[in-house]
C-alpha positions in Angstrom: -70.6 -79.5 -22.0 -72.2 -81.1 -25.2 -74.4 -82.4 -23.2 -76.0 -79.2 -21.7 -75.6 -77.6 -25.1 -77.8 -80.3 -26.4 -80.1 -80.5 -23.4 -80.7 -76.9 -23.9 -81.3 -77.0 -28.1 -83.9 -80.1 -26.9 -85.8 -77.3 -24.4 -85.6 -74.4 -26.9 -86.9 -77.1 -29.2 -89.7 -77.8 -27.1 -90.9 -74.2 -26.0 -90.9 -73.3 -29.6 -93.4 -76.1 -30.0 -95.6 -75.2 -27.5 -95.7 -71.8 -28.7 -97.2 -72.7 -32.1 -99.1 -75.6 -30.2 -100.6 -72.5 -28.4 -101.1 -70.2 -30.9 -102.7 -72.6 -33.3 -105.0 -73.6 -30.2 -105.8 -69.9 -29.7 -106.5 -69.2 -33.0 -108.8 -72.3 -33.9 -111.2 -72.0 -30.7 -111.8 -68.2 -30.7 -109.9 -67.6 -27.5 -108.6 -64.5 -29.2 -109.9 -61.9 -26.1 -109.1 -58.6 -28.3 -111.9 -59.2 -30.9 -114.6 -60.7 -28.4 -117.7 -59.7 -30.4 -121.2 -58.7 -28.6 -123.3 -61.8 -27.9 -126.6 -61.4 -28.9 -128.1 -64.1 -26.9 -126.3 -62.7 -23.2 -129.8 -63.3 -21.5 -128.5 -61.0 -18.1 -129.8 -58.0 -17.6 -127.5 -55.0 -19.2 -128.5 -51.9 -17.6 -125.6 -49.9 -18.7 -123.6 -49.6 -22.4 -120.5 -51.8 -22.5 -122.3 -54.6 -19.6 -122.6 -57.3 -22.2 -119.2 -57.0 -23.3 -117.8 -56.7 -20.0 -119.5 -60.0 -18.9 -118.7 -61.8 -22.7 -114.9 -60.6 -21.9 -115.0 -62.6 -17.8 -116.5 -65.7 -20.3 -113.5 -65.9 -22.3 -111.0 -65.2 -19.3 -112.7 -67.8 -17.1 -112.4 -70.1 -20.3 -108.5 -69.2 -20.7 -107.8 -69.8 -16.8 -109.5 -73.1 -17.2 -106.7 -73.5 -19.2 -103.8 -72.7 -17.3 -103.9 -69.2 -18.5 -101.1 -67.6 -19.9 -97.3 -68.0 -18.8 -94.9 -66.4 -16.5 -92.0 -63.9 -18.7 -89.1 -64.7 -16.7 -87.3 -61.1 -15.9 -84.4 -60.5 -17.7 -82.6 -57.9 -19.9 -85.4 -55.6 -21.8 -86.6 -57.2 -24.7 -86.6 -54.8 -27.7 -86.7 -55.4 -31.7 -83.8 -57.1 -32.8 -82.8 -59.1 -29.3 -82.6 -62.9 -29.1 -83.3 -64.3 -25.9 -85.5 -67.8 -25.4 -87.6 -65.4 -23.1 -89.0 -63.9 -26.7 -90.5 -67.4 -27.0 -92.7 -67.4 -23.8 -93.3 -63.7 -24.4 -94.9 -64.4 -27.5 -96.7 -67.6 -26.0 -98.3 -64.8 -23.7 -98.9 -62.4 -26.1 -100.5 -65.2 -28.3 -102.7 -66.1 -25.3 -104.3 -62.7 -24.4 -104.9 -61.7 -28.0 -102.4 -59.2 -28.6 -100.0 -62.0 -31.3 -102.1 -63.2 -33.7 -99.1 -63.7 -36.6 -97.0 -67.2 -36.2 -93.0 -66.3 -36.6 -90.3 -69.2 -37.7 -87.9 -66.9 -35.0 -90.0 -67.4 -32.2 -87.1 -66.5 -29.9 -86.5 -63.4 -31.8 -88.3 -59.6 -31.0 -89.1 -59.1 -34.8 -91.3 -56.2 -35.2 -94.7 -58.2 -35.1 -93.8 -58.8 -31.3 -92.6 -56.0 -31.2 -96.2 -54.7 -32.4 -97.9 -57.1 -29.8 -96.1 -55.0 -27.4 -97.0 -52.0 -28.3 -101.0 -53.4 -28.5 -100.4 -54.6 -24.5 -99.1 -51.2 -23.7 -101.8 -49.7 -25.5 -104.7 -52.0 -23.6 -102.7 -51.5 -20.2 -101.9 -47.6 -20.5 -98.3 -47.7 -19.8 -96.1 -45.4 -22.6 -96.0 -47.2 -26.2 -92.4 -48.1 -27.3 -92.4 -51.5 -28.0 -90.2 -52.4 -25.4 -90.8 -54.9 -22.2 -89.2 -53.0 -19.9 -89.7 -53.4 -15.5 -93.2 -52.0 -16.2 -94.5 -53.9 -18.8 -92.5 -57.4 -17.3 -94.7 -57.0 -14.1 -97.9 -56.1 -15.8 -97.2 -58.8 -18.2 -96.9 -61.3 -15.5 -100.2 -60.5 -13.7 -102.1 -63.9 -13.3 -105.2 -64.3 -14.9 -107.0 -65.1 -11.6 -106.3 -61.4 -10.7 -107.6 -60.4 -13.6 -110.7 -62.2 -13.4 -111.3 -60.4 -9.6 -110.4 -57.2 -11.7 -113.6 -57.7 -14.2 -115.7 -59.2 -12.2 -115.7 -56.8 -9.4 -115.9 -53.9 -12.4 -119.2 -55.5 -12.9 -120.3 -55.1 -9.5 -119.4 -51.4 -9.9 -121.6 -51.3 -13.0 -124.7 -52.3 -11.5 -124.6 -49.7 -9.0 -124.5 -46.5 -11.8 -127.8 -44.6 -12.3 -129.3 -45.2 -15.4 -127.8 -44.5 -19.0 -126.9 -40.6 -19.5 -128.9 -40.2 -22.6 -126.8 -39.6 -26.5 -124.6 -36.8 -25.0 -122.7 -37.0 -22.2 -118.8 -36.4 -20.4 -117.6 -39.4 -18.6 -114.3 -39.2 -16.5 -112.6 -42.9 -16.1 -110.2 -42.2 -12.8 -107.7 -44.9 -13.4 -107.6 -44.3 -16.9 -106.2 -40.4 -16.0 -109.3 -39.2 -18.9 -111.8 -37.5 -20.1 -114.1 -38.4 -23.0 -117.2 -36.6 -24.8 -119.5 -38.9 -26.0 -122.3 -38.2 -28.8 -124.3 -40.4 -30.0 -121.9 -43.2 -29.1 -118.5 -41.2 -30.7 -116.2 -40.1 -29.0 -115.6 -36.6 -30.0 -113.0 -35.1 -27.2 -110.4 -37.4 -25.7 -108.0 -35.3 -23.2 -105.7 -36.6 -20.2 -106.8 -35.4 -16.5 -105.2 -35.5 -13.4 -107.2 -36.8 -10.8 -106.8 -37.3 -6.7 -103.9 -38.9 -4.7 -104.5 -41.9 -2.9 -104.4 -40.4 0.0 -107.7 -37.9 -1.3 -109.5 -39.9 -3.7 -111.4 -38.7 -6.4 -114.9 -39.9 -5.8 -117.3 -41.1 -8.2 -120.7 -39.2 -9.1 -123.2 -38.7 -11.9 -124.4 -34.7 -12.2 -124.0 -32.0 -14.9 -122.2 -29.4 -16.0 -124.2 -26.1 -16.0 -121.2 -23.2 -16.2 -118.1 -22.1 -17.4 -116.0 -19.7 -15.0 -113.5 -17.3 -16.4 -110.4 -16.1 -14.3 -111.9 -17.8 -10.9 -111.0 -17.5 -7.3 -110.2 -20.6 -5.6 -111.4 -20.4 -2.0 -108.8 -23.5 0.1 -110.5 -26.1 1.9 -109.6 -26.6 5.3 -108.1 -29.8 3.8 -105.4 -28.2 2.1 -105.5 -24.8 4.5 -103.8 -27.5 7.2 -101.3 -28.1 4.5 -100.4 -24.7 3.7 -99.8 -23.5 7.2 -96.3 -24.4 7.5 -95.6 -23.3 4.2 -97.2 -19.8 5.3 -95.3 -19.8 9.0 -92.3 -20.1 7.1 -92.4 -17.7 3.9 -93.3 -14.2 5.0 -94.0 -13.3 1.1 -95.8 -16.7 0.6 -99.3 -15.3 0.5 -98.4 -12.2 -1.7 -96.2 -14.5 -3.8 -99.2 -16.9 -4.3 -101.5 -13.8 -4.7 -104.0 -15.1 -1.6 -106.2 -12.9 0.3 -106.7 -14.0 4.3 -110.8 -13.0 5.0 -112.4 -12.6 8.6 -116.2 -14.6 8.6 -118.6 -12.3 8.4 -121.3 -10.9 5.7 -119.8 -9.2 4.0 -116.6 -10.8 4.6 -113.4 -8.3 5.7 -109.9 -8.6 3.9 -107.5 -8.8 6.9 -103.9 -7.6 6.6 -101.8 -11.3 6.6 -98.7 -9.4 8.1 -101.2 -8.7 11.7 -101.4 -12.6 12.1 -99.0 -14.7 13.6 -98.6 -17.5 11.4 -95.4 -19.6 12.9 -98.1 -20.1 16.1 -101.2 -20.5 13.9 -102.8 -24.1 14.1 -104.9 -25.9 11.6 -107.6 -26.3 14.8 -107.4 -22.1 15.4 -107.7 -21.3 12.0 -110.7 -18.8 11.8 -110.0 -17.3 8.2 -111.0 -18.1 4.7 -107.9 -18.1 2.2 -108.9 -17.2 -1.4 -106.3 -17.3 -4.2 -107.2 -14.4 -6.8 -107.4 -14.7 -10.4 -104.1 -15.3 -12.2 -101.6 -17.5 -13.9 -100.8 -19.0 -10.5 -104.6 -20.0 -9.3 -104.9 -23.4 -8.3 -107.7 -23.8 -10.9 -106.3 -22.0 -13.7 -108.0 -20.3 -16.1 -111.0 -21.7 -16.4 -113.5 -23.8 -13.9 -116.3 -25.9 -15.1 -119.2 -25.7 -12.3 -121.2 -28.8 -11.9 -124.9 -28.6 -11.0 -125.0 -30.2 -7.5 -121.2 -30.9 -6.8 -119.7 -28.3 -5.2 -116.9 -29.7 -3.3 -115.6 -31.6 -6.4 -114.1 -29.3 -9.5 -113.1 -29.7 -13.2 -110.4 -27.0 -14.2 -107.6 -26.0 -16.0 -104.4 -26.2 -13.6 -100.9 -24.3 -14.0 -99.1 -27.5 -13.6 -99.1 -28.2 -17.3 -96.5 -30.4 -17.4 -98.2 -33.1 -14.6 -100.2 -34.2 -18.3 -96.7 -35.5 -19.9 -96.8 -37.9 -16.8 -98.4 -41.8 -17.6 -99.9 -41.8 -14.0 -101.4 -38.7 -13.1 -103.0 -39.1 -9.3 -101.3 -35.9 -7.9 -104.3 -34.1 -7.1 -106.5 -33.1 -3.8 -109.4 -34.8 -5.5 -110.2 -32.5 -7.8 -110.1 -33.0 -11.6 -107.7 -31.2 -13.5 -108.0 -31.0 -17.4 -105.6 -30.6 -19.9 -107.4 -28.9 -22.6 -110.3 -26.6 -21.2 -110.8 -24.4 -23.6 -111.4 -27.5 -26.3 -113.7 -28.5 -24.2 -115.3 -25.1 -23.1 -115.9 -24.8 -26.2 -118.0 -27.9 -27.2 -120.2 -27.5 -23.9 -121.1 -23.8 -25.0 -122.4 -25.4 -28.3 -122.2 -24.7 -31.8 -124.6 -21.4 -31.7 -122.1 -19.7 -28.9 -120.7 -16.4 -29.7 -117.9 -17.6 -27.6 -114.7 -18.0 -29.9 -111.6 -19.5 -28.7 -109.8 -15.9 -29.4 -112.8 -14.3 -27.4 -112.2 -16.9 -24.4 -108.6 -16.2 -24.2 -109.1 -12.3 -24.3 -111.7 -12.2 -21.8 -109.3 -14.2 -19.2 -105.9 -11.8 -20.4 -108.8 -9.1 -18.2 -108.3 -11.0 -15.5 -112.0 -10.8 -13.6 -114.2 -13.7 -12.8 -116.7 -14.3 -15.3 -119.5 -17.0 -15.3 -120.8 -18.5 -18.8 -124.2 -20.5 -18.3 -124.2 -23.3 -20.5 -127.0 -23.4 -22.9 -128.2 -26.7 -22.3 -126.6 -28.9 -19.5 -124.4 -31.8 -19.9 -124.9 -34.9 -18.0 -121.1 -36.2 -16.4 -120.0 -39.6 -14.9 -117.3 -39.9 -12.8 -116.3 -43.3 -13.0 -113.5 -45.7 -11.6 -113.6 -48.6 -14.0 -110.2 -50.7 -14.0 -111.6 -52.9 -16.9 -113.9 -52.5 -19.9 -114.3 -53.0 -23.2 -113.9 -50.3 -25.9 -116.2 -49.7 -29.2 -113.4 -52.0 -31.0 -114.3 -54.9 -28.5 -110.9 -54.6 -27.0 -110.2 -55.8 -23.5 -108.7 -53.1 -21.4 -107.0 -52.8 -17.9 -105.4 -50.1 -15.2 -103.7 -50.6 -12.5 -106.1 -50.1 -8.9 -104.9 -46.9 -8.0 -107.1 -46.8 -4.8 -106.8 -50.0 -3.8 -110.9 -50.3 -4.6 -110.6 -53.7 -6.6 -108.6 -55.2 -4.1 -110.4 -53.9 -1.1 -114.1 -55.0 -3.0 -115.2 -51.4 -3.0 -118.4 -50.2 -4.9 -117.4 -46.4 -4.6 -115.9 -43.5 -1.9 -116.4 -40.1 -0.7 -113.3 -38.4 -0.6 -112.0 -35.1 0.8 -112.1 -32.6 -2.6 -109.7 -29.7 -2.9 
């Protein structure tokens, strides 16, 4: 028994060495990967903002997985300030590694608030919920080898090469598995909101266009997508239509309302479907309140939603494809510009009326749509998602999807 005892003070002993042997190491050669700095003598071609510092960020992780990169957290009890476990110690040998624990501690197998604060800068680069704590979650994205993260940056690069040029000073651009949205102006951000974008299973694809309306109170006409989805739902709700506030339209020019109560909907198929549904203006439309109307995307929208509370969620793929936003009228706002006589009173009065309005923008605004899993922010901080469609993994440039 003294024996083990001892045998185990010796091992504690010895991690705790190699953490500081690590952390001084880290420290002395620059291996640091949340400050990387921009270098000024990257000779590749950069054809779009943030290339350089993408590429300077898969130089230092190559460096660090020539290494041995950084160390499996063995799982275990969650690890929150004020618990003692020997796990703290490789968890801080980790942390110390990637750049998040910069500060030496003389408890290295004790969650003291500067690990504690190293956890909170992982969550932060990794967009899981900030508290601090290494929970499931944060255990498994913790112990994500280095080698996948390499794949991870270096096919983001591929991705990269493939964008049209730059957008100009002004510009929207929509990072999918980030779940945001972010108004750039001459290189600030000035909006930052959280969107929900497509399921897995209906993709949000990438694009460049531009934004060249605003639509008040508008009508959401279904896809046959999501018309194959509804059927059932219709065949077995009499008052589903009514309760949803949809209208069933013959083809024709103009079209003609038919009465939904003259169709048999518990035989209807997706395949003998010859109607148009369009959901009216309301507090129940699909889109919500407000649409923004790109230039040439027409399949693809950005709206407000009635599913508020989908925004509280960390992961937000719940969508058909389209791109739900959870402040429009922040952001109807800016594109109308500063000279608008649109007010955020006189936007919220005009939709309480209840009719579809269009607002042409005054000048258009260039939007990406992008699905970047890793990139470098203005602070030169190294940031990853998680592959939400499977693109890193499956080498993927880009995908049409079906939109809703």
């Amino acid at each position: 028994m003294v024996h083990e005892l001892l045998n185990g003070q010796v091992m504690k002993l010895l991690t705790i060495a190699s953490y500081f042997l690590i952390a001084a190491l880290a420290v002395a050669e620059g291996l640091l990967v949340n400050n990387l700095g921009v270098d000024k003598a990257f000779n590749r071609e950069v054809k779009q903002e943030g290339d350089a510092e993408l590429q300077r960020a898969l130089s230092h992780y190559q460096l660090l997985a020539a290494r041995g990169g950084w160390p499996r957290v063995p799982p275990g009890p969650k690890m929150s300030r004020g618990y003692r476990d020997p796990r703290n110690i490789i968890l801080r040998q980790r942390l110390t590694i990637s750049g998040d624990l910069q500060a030496l501690s003389p408890e290295a197998d004790l969650m003291d608030e500067t690990l504690e604060q190293a956890v909170r800068r992982f969550q932060v680069r990794h967009g899981f919920h900030v508290d601090g704590i290494v929970g499931p979650d944060t255990l498994k994205e913790l112990n994500v080898p280095i080698t996948e993260r390499l794949h991870q940056i270096e096919g983001n690069l591929r991705r990269r090469r493939y964008l049209p040029p730059d957008l100009g000073s002004r510009y929207i651009i929509i990072n999918i598995p980030a779940f945001d949205l972010k108004v750039v102006e001459e290189g600030r951000v000035l909006i930052s909101v959280r969107v929900v974008v497509g399921k897995s299973g209906s993709p949000t694809p990438t694009f460049t266009d531009e934004l060249d309306s605003v639509v008040l109170n508008p009508h959401w006409t279904v896809p046959s997508e999501i018309v194959r989805e509804l059927l059932p739902l219709i065949g077995n709700d009499a008052d589903y239509l009514k309760r949803k506030n949809f209208r069933v339209l013959q083809a024709g020019s103009p079209p003609r309302e038919i009465d939904p109560d003259t169709i048999d909907w518990s035989e209807m198929t997706a395949e003998a479907f010859s109607y148009r549904l369009v959901q009216k203006p309301g507090p129940m439309n699909s889109l919500g309140r407000l649409r923004f109307s790109f230039l040439k995307q027409r399949t693809i929208h950005l709206h407000d939603t009635p599913q508020r509370e989908l925004f509280q969620r960390n992961a937000r793929a719940f969508s058909h494809g389209c791109i739900r936003i959870e402040k429009p009228v922040e952001l109807a706002l800016y594109v109308l510009g500063p000279n608008t006589p649109w007010t955020a009173e006189r936007i919220l009065e005009s939709i309480k009326k209840g009719s579809e309005q269009k607002i042409p923008l005054p000048q258009r605004i260039p939007v990406r749509v992008v699905y970047w899993t890793a990139w470098v922010d203005p602070q030169e901080t190294v940031h990853f998602r998680r592959d939400i469609y499977k693109w890193d993994q499956n080498h993927l440039i880009t995908h049409q999807a079906p939109a809703e």
